[in-house]
Each structure stands twice: as C-alpha cells, then as structure tokens.
C-alpha positions as CSV (number, residue, x, y, z in Angstrom):
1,X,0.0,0.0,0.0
2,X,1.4,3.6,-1.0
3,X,0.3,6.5,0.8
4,X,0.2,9.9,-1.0
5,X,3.4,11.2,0.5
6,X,4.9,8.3,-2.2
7,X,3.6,8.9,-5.1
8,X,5.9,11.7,-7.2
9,X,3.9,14.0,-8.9
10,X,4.7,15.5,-12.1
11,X,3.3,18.8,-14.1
12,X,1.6,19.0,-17.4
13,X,3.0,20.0,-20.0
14,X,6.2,17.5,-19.6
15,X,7.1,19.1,-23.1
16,X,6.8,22.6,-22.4
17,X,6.2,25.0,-25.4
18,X,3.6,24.6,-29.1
19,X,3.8,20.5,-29.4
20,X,0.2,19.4,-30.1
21,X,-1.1,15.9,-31.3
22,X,1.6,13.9,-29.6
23,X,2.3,10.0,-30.9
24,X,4.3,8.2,-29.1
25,X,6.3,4.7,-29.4
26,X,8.7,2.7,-27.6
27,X,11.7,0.8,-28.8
28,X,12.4,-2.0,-25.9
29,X,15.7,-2.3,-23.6
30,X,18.0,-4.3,-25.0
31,X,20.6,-5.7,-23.1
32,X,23.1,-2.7,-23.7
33,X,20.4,0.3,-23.7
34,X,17.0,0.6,-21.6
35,X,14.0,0.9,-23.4
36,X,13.6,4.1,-25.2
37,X,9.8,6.4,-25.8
38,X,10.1,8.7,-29.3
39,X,7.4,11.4,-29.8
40,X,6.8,13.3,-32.7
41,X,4.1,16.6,-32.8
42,X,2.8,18.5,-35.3
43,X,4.3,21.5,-36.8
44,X,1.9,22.9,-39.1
45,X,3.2,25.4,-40.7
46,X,6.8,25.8,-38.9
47,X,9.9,24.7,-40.2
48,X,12.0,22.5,-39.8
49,X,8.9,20.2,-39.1
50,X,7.3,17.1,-37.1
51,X,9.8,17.7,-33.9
52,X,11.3,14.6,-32.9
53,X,11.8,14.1,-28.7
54,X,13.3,11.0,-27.1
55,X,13.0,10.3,-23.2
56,X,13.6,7.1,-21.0
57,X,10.8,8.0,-18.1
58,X,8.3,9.7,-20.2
59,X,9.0,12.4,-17.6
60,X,12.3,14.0,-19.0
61,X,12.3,14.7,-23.0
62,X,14.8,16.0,-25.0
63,X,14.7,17.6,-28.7
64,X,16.5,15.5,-31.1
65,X,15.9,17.0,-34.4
66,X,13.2,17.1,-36.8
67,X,11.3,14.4,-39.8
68,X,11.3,17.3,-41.9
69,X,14.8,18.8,-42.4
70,X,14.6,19.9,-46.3
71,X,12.2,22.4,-48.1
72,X,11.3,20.0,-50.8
73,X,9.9,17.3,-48.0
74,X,7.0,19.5,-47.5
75,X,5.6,22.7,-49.5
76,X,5.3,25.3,-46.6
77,X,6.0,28.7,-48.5
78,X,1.8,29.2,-49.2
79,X,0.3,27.5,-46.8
80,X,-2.7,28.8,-44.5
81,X,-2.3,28.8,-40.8
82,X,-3.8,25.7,-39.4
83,X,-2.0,23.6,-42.4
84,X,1.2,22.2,-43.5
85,X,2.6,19.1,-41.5
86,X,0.0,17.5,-39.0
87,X,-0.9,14.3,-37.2
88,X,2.6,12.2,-37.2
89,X,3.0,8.5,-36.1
90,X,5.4,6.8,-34.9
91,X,5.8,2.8,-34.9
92,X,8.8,1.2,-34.0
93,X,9.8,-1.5,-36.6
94,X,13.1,-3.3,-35.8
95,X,15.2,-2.5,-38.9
96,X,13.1,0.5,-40.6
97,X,13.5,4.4,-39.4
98,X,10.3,5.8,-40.9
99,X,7.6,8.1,-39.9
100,X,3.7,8.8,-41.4
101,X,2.4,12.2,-41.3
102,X,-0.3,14.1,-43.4
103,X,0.4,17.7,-44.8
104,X,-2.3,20.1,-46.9
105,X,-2.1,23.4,-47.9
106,X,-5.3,24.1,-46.6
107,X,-6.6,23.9,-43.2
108,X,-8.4,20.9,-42.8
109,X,-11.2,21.8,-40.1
C-alpha cells in the first residue's frame, strides 16, 4: 500500500512550449540500452517540421531534431495557418526508421 506522500507527482506539460497531437512509441531495452519512448508533434506550418523528442521515463524529454529537415519534403511557403505538417505517427519497426504524417495546404477543419 502507498500513501500519497509516495507517489511523485509530475506537471503538465512534460514538453513545455507549441507541441500538439503527440504520438508516441517505444523501442524495448536491449541488453546494452533501456528501453527508449520517441514522440513526434505537429508542426503545421513551422519549419523544420514534425519535432522529434526522445525520453527514458516519459518524464524527462529532450529535442532531437526534426522528420522534416529539407524544403522539398513538404511545400510550406503558401500555406494557411492551421495547415502544413499535421498528425505524425510513430511505430517502432526493428530495422526501418520511418515516420507517417499528413500535410495540406489548406486547413483541414
């Protein structure tokens, strides 16, 4: 039995800062490395785009880089606010580094 005094409590947002429509995976611990989360948000219509965090306690996440690096991934120059890269996954697949997102030009609400 745990009594309140145990339990840690942690603040929302762990990711401080514009990172909407968060996916999230896991790549299991290996004998050398724990297991690892990846998230990836939406960018819209901020470049570079779909920021890519990593974290081991889904507490403590750090920036890595971003999915979309190069202007001619993704069309951003005449897009409306609201559009451009959206709703990322993630899926951990031993031997593939990939990621799915959607993009428009318009907004899509």
């Amino acid at each position: 039995m745990t009594t309140q005094e145990d339990e840690a409590v942690f603040l929302n947002p762990v990711i401080p800062g514009f990172n909407p429509d968060p996916t999230v995976c896991i790549v299991p611990a290996t004998e050398s490395s724990p297991a690892t989360y990846f998230l990836s948000t939406s960018t819209f219509e901020y470049f570079p785009g779909c920021a890519i965090y990593t974290s081991t306690d889904l507490i403590n996440w750090k920036l890595i880089g971003h999915a979309l690096t190069r202007k001619s991934q993704i069309e951003l120059r005449t897009v409306e606010p609201g559009a451009g890269s959206w709703a990322s996954t993630l899926r951990y697949r031993p031997r593939e580094k990939r990621m799915a997102q959607e993009s428009s030009a318009h907004d899509a609400t």
